[in-house]
Rosetta silent file (secondary structure, phi, psi, omega in degrees, C-alpha in Angstrom):
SEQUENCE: XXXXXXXXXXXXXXXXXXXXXXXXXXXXXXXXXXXXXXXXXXXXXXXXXXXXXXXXXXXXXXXXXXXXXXXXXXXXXXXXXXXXXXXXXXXXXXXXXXXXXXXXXXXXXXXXXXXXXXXXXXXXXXXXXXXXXXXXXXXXXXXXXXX
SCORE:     score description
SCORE:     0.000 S_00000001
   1 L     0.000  178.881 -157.197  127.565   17.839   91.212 S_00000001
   2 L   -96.536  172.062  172.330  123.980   17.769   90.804 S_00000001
   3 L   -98.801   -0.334 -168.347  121.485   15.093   92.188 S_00000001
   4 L  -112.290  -38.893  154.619  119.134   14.648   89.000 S_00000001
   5 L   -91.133  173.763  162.481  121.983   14.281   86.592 S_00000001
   6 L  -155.544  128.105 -176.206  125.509   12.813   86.638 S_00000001
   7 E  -158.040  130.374  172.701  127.684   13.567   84.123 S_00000001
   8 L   -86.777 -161.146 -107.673  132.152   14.077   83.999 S_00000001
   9 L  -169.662 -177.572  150.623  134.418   16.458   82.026 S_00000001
  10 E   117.771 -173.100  169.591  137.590   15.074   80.381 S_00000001
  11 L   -70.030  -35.343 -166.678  138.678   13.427   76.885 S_00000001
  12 L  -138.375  119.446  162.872  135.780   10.661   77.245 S_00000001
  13 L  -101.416  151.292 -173.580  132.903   12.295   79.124 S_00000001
  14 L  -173.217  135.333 -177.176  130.146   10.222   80.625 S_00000001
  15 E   151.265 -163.541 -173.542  126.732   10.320   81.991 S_00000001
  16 L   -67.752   -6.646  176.261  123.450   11.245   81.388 S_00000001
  17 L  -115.244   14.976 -173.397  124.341   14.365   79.127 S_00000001
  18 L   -89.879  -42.039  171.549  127.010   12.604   77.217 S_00000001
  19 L   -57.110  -20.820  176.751  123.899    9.804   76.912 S_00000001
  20 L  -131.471   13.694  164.700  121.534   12.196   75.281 S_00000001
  21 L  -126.989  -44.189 -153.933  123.468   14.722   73.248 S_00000001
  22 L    81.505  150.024 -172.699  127.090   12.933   72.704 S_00000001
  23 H   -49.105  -33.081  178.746  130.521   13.554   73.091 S_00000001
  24 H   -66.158  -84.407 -166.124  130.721   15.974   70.134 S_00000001
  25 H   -70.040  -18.240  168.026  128.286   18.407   70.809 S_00000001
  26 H   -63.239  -50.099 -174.267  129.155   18.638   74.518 S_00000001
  27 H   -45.864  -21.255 -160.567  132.735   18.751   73.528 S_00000001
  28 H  -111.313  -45.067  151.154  131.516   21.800   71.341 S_00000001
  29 H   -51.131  -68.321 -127.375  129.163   23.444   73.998 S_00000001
  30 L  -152.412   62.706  164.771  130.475   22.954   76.596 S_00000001
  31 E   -83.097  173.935  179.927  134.609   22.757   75.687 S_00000001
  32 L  -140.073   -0.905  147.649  137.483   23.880   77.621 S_00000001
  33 L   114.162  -26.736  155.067  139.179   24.713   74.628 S_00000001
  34 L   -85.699   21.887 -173.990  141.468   21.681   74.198 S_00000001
  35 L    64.299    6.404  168.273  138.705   19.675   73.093 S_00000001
  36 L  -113.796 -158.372 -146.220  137.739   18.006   75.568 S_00000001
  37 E  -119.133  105.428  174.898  134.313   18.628   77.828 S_00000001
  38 L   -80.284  128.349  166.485  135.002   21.037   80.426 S_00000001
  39 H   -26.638  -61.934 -167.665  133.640   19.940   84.054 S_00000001
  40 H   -45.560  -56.850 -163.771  133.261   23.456   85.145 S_00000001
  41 H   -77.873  -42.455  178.316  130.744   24.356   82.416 S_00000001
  42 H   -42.355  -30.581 -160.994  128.832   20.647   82.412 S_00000001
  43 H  -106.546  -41.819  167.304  128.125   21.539   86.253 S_00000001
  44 H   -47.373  -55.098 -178.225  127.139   24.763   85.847 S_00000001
  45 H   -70.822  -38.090  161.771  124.324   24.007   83.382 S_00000001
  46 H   -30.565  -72.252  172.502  123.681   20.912   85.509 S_00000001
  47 H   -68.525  -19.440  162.856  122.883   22.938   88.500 S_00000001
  48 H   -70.039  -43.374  159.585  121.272   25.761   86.809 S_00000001
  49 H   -52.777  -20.636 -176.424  118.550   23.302   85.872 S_00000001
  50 H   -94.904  -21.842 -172.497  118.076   21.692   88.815 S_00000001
  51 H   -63.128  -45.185 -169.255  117.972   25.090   90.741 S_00000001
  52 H   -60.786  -36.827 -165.617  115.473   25.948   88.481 S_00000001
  53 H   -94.871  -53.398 -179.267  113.007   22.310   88.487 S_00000001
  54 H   -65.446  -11.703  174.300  113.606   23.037   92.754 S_00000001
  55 H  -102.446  -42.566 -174.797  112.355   26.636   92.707 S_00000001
  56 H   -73.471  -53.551 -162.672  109.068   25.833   90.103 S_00000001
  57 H   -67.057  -12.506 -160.719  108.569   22.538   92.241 S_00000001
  58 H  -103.167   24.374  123.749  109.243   22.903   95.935 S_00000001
  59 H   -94.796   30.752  166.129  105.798   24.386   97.019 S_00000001
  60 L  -121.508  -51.430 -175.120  104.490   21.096   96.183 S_00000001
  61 E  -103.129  152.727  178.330  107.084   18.864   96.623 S_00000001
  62 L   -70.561  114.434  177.413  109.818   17.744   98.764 S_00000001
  63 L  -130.705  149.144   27.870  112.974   18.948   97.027 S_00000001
  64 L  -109.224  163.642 -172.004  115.587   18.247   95.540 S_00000001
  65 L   -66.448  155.501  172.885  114.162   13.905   95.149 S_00000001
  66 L  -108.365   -0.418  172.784  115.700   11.529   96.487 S_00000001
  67 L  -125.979  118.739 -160.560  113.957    9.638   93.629 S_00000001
  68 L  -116.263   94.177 -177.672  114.406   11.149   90.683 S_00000001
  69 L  -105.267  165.941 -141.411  111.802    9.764   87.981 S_00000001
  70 L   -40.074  -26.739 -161.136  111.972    9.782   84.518 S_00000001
  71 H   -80.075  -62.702  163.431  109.725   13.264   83.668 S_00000001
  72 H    10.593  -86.671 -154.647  112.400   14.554   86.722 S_00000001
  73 H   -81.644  -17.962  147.536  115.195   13.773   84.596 S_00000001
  74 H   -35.259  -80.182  165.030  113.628   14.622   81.122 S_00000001
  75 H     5.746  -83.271 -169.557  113.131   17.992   82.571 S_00000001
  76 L   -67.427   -9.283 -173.157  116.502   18.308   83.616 S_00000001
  77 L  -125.177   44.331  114.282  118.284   17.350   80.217 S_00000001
  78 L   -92.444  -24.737 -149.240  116.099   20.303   78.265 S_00000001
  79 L   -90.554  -76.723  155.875  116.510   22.411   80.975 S_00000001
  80 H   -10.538  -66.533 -151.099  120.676   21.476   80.610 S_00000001
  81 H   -78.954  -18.497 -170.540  120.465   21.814   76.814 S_00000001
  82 H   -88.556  -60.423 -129.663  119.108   25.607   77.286 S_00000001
  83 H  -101.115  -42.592  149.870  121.515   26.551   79.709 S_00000001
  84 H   -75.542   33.193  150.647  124.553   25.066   77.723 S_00000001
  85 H  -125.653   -1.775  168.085  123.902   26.887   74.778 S_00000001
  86 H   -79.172  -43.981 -172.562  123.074   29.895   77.078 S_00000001
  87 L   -96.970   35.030 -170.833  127.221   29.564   78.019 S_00000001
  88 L  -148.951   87.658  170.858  128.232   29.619   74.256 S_00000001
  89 L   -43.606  -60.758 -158.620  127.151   32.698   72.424 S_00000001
  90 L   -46.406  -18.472 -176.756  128.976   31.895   69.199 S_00000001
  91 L   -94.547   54.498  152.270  125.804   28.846   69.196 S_00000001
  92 E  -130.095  173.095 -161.482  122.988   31.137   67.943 S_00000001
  93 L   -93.003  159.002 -169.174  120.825   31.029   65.273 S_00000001
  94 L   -71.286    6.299  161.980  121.096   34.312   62.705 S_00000001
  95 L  -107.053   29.560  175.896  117.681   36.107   64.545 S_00000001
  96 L    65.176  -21.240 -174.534  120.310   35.423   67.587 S_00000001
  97 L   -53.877  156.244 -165.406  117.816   33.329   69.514 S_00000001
  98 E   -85.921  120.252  177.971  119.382   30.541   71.955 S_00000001
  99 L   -58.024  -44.093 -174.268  119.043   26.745   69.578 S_00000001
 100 L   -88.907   28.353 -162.120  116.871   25.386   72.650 S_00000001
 101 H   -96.300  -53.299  152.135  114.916   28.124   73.138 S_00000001
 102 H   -25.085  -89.837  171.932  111.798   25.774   71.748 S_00000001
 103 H   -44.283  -39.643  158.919  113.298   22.853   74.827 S_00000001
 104 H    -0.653  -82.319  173.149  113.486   25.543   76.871 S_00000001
 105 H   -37.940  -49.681 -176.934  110.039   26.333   76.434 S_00000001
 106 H   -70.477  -41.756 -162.090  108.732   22.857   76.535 S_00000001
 107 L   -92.798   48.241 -176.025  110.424   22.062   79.612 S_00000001
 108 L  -129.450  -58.822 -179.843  109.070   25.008   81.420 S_00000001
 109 L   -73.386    3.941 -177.946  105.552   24.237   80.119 S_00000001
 110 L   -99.164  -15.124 -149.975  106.230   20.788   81.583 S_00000001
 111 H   -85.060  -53.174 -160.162  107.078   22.176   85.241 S_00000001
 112 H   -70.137  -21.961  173.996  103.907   24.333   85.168 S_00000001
 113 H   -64.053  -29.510 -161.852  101.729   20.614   84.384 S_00000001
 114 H   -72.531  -41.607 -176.130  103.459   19.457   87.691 S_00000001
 115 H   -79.626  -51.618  175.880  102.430   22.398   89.493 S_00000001
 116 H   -18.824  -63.583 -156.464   98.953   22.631   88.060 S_00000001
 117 L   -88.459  -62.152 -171.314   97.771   18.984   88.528 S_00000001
 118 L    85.588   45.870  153.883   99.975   18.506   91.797 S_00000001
 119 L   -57.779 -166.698 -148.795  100.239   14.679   91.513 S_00000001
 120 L  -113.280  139.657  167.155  101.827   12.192   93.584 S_00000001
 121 L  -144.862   72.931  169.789  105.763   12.666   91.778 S_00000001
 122 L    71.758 -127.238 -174.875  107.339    9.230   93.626 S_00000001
 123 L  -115.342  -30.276  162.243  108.026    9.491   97.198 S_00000001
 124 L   -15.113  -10.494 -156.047  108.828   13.388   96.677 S_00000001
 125 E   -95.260  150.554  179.691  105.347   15.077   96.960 S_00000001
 126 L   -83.588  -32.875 -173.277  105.133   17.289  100.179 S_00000001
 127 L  -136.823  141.604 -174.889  101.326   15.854  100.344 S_00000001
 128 L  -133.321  107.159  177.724   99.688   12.983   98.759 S_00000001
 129 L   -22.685  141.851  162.196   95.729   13.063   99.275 S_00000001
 130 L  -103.245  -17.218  144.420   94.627    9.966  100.613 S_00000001
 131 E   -64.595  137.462  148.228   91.118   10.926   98.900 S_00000001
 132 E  -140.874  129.192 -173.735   90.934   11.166   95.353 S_00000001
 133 L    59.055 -153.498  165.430   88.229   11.460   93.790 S_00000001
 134 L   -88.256   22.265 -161.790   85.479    8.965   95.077 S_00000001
 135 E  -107.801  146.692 -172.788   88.071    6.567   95.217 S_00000001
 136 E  -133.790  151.120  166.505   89.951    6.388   99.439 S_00000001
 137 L   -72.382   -7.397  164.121   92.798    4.195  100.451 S_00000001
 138 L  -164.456  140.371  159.195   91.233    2.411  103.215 S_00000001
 139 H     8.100 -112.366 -169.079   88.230    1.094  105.193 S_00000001
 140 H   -23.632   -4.946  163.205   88.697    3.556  107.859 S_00000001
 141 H  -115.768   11.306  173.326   88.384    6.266  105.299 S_00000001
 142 L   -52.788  169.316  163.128   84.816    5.547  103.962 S_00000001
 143 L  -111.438  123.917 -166.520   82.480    7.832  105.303 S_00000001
 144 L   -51.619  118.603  179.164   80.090    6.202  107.363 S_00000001
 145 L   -31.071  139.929  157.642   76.269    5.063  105.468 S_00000001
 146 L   -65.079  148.985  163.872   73.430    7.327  106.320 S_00000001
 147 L  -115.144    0.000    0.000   70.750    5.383  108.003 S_00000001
């Protein structure tokens, strides 16, 4: 199971994608055919998202976090909503297009802000400047007055 999400299978599914879509539409995505929420498929789109936010991110950052904050795990439940409608044909719109194909989109254009700017992302960053800007993190990194 993945490290950015957590989410079971079953009659009563629960986690993070049962928290932001509901038992219904997983149950409809991402079935097993008896109505209930198949595991198999839940983990697949789980891990195709994170493989994905660990391949854009990890020449900046240490991956996958061991802290996983909130833009993290945003990410990861658009990324998840693409890829479980990606394992359900019969869920397209009549020009065929994938319904998250917008989230997709978004959360793609979010990955590329993280690589652009290259912030600090929690304890996770492979390097975190100790200059920024004119502002330094200690004494000992002023640069000494001209005289």
């Amino acid at each position: 199971m993945g490290s950015y999400l957590t989410q079971t299978g079953g009659a009563t599914p629960a986690g993070d994608l049962t928290d932001a879509f509901g038992n219904d539409l997983l149950a409809r995505v991402c079935g097993d055919g008896a109505g209930q929420v198949s595991a198999v498929r839940v983990n697949r789109a789980i891990n195709s998202a994170e493989a994905m936010i660990n391949t854009d991110l990890a020449p900046f950052y240490t991956v996958p976090f061991v802290v996983v904050t909130e833009e993290i795990k945003t990410i990861a439940l658009m990324l998840c909503e693409y890829f479980m409608y990606s394992q359900k044909p019969d869920f397209r719109r009549a020009d065929g297009r994938n319904p998250a194909d917008e989230t997709f989109k978004a959360a793609r254009d979010m990955l590329k802000s993280l690589r652009m700017l290259r912030p600090p992302l929690g304890a996770g960053s492979k390097t975190t400047p100790s200059v920024v800007g004119s502002l330094v993190d200690s004494d000992e990194q002023r640069e000494p007055a001209e005289d």
